[in-house]
N, C-alpha and C positions, 0 to 999 in steps of 0.2 A: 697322834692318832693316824691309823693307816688305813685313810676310805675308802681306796682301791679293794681293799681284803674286805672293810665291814663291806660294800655293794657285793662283793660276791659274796658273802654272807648271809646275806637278806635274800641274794637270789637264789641259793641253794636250800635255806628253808621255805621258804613260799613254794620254790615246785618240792619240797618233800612233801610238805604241811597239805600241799594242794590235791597229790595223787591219792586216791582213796584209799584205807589199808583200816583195821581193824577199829581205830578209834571214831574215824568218820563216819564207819559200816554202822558202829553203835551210834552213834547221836543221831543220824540221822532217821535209823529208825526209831528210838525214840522220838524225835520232835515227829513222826508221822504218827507213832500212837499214841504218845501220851503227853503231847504239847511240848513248845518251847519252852515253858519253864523248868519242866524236867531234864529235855535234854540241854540247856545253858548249865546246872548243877553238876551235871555228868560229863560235861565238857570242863568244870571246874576240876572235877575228879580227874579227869586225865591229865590238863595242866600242873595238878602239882605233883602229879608221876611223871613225868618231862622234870622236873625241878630235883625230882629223888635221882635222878640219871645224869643229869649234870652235876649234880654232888659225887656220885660215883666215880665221873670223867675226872673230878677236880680232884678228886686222890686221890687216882691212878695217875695226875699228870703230876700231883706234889710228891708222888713217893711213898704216901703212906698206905697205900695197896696196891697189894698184886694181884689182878689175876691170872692164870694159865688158861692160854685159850680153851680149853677142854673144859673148865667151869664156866665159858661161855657159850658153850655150844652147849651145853646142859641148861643153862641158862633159856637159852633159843628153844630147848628143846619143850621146858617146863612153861614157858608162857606160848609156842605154837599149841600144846594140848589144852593149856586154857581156855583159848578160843574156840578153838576146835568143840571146845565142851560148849560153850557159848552158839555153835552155829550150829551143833547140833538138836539143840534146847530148840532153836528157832526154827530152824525145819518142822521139828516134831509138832510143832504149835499150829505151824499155818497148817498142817496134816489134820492135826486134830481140833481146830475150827472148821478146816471145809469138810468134815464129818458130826459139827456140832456137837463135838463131844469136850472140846475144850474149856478150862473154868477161869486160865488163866493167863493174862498175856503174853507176849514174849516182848523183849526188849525193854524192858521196864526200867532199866535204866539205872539212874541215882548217882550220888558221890562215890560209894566205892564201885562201886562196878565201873565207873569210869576210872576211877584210880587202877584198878585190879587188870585191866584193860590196858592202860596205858603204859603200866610199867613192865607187863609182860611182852607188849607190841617189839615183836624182832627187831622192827625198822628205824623206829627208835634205840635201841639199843644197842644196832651196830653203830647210827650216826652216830651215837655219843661217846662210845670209845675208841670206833676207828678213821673217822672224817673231823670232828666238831676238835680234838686237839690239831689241828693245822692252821686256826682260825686264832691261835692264843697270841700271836706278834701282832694282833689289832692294837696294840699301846706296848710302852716298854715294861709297864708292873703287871705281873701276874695275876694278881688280886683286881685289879682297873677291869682289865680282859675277859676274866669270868663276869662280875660284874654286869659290864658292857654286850657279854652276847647272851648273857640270861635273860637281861632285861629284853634285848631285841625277840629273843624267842618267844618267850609269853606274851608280848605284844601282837607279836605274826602267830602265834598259836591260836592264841584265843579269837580274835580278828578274821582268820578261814576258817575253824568250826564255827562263829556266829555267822560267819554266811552262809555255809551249808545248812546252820537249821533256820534261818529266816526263807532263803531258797524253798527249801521243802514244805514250809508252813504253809508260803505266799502264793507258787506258784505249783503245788501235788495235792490233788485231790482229795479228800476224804476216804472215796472209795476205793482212791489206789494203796491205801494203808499197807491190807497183805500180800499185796506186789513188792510193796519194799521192804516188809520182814523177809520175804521169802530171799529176793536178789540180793539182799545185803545178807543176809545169812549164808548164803551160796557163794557168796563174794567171802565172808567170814573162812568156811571150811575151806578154801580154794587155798588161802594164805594160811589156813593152818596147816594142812598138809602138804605146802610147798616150804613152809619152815621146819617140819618135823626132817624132811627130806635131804635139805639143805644142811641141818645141823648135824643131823645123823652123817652124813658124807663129810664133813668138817671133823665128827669127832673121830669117825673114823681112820680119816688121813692122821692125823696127829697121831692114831694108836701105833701105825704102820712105822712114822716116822721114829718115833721110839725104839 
């Protein structure tokens, strides 16, 4: 076992896990509007999208797929508009609450929508095809190593999203509810259009390179 690698393992997902990015943006405004129990299920939803991407990683490192970068950046480009659809759903709500004209909330959370979320999040899906194989000589058997840093992941995954939504339960208002649909919504469209941007410029380089 090489602990040198799992410690910077751990320490490189706890600051991904930790930096805010589309999965956090959702839970946490769910656990402001619609309780923690909602958003812990939605936080479930996201975790076994982390688990669907590690399986991806693990057969693209076994060989039995390929992709071409260009179905990645497509990739990138199909889960940035998801969100993007996600943060703009969220805007329009706090809009049309503070005009009372609203019937229904925003951020409402659930299993897929954290699934739908999580497996589309860019950030996630570069860590796990272009960072997360350098971490596979944590043991000599291949099969041990997956193993070993899946299990660490959903340990540390789940572990920062329940502190984010115990944080926002414990210590965020009531009243500051539509503050954090609004900021995590805005925080929402920020990363989706700086993925749409990114991947569009990735797909495009590859076109040239060709």
């Amino acid at each position: 076992m090489n602990f040198p690698l799992i410690s910077t393992y751990v320490v490189a997902i706890i600051l991904l896990l930790s930096t805010p990015g589309p999965v956090i943006a959702l839970i946490t405004g769910t656990a402001a509007r619609h309780g923690s129990r909602k958003a812990f299920v939605t936080a479930v939803g996201a975790n076994i999208a982390s688990l669907f991407l590690i399986a991806l990683a693990t057969l693209i490192l076994a060989g039995v797929v390929s992709l071409p970068p260009r179905f990645l950046s497509l990739l990138g480009i199909v889960g940035s508009l998801y969100i993007g659809y996600n943060a703009v759903t969220g805007l329009l709500s706090c809009f049309q609450r503070n005009k009372k004209t609203a019937k229904t909330p925003t951020h409402k959370g659930g299993f897929v929508k954290g699934f739908l979320t999580g497996i589309s999040n860019p950030k996630d899906i570069l860590f796990f095809v272009s960072f997360f194989p350098q971490f596979i000589p944590i043991t000599q058997q291949f099969s041990t190593s997956i193993m070993t840093l899946s299990c660490l992941w959903i340990i540390f995954d789940y572990t920062v999203m329940s502190a984010y939504i115990l944080t926002v339960k414990r210590w965020v208002s009531g009243q500051y509810e539509q503050h954090i649909t609004f900021i995590t919504s805005l925080f929402l469209l920020t990363i989706s259009i700086g993925g749409i941007v990114y991947n569009l410029h990735e797909l495009t380089g590859h076109h040239f390179q060709q």
